[in-house]
C-alpha positions as CSV (number, residue, x, y, z in Angstrom):
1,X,-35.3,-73.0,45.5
2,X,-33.8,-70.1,43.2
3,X,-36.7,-67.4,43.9
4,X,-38.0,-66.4,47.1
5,X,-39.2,-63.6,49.9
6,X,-37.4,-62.6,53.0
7,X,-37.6,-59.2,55.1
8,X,-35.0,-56.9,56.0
9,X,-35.0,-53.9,57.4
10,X,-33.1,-51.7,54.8
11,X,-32.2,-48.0,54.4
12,X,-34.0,-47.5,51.0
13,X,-37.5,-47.2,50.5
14,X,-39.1,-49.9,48.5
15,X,-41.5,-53.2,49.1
16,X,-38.5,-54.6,52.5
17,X,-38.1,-51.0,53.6
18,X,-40.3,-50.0,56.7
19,X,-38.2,-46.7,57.8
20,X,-36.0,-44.9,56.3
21,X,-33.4,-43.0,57.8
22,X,-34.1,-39.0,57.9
23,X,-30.8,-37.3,57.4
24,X,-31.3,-34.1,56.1
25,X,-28.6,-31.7,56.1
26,X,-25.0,-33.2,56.9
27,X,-25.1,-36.9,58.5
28,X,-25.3,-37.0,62.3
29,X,-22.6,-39.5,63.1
30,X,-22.1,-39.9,66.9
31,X,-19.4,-40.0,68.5
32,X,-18.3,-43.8,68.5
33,X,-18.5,-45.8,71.4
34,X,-16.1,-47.6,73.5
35,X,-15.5,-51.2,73.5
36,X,-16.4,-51.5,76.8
37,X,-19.8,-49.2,76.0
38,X,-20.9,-51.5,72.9
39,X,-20.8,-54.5,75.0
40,X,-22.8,-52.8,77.9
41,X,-25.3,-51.8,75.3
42,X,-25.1,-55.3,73.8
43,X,-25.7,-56.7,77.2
44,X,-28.9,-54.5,78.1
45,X,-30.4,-55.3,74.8
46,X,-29.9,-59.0,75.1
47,X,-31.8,-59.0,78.8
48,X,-34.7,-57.0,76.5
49,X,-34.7,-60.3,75.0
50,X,-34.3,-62.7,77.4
51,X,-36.8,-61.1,79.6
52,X,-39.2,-61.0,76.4
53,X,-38.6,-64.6,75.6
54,X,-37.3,-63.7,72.1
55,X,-34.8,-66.9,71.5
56,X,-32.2,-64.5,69.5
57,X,-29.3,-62.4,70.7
58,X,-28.4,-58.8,69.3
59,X,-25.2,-58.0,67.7
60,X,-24.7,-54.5,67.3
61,X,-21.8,-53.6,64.1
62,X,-22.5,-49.9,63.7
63,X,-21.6,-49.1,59.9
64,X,-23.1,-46.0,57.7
65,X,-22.2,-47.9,55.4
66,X,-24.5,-50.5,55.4
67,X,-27.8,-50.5,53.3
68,X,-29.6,-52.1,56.2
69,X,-30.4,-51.3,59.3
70,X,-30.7,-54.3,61.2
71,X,-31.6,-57.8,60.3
72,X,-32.8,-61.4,61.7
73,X,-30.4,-64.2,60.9
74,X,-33.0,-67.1,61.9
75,X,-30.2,-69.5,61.2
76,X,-28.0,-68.4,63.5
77,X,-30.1,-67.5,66.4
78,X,-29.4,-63.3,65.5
79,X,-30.4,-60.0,65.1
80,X,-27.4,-57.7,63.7
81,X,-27.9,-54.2,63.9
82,X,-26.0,-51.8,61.7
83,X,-27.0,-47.9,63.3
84,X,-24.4,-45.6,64.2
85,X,-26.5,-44.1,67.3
86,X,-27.6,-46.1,70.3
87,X,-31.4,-44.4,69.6
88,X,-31.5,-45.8,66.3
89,X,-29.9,-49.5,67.6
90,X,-32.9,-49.0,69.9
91,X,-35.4,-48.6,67.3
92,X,-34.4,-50.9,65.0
93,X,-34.3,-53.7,68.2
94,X,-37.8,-52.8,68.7
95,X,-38.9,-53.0,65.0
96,X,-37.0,-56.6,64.8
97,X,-38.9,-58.0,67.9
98,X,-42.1,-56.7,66.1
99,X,-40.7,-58.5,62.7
100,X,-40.1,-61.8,64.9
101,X,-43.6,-62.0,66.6
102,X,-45.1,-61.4,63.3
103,X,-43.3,-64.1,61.5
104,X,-45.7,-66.6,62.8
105,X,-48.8,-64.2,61.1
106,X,-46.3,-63.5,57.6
107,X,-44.8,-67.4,56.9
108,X,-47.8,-69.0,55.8
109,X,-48.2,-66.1,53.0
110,X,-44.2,-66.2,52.1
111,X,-44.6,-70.4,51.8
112,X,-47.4,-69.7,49.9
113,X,-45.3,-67.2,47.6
114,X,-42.1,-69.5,47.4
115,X,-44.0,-72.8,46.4
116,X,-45.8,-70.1,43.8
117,X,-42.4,-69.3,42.6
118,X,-41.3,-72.6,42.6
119,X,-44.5,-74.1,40.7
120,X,-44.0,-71.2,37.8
121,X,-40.3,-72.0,37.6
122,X,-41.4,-75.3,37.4
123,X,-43.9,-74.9,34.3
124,X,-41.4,-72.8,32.3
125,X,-39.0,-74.6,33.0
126,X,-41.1,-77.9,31.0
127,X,-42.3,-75.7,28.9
128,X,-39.1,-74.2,27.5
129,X,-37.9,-78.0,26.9
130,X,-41.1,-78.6,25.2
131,X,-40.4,-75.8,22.7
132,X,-37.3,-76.8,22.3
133,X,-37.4,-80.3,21.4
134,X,-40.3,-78.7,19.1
135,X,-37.4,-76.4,17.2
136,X,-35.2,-79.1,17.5
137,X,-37.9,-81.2,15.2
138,X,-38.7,-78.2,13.5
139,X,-34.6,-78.0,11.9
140,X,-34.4,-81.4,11.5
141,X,-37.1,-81.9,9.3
142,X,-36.1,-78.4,7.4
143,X,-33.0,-80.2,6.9
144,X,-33.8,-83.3,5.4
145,X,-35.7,-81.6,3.0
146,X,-33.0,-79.3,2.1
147,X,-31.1,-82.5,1.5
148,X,-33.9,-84.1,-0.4
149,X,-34.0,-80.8,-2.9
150,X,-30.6,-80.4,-3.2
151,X,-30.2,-84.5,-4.3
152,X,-33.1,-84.2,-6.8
């Protein structure tokens, strides 16, 4: 399938966004963590999980640079979370759990969606070889005639 619908939770407002970052003034960047605090932080989240029988584990890879602030890698069992601050990891952990219990409510729409995308990719798809077999026809005949004027 070439089109299709998936969520993230991004930094930009728009149809994926649910909450954008407030930064006003100058960026709050914490003070990075350790190694050794990042894996404890890891750690706790993950037991959120386990204990709330979510079948994913967290990854945290703080970057400001990142457009989103987390997101669910279904394939690979994961939810990556891209905050700076362990508040914001927090929230968006909680905001991806929400996202995963809802899935259940939100696929039937999105397979409804993608085989709606697929179906009009389909159709134009025919209908563009329709029109141009059509032209195709259209120039041939234009040029037999041509021919047929120019031997008379």
């Amino acid at each position: 399938m070439t089109g299709g619908i998936a969520g993230r939770h991004t930094r930009e407002s728009g149809l994926n966004s649910s909450r954008k970052l407030a930064r006003q003034g100058k960026p709050h960047h914490p003070p990075p963590l350790s190694e050794q605090e990042k894996t404890s932080l890891e750690k706790r989240m993950n037991a959120v999980l386990e204990a709330l029988q979510v079948p994913l584990r967290v990854v945290w890879l703080p970057s400001e640079e990142s457009r989103e602030h987390s997101r669910i890698i279904i394939e690979e069992g994961l939810i990556v979370l891209h905050d700076g601050s362990e508040d914001e990891a927090w929230r968006s952990l909680f905001h991806e759990i929400l996202e995963y219990r809802f899935r259940s409510l939100i696929s039937p729409y999105r397979e409804l969606v993608n085989k709606l995308i697929e179906a009009i990719e389909k159709i134009t798809y025919e209908e563009k070889e329709r029109v141009l077999d059509q032209v195709m026809n259209d120039f041939m005949m234009w040029k037999s005639w041509i021919e047929r004027k120019e031997e008379s």
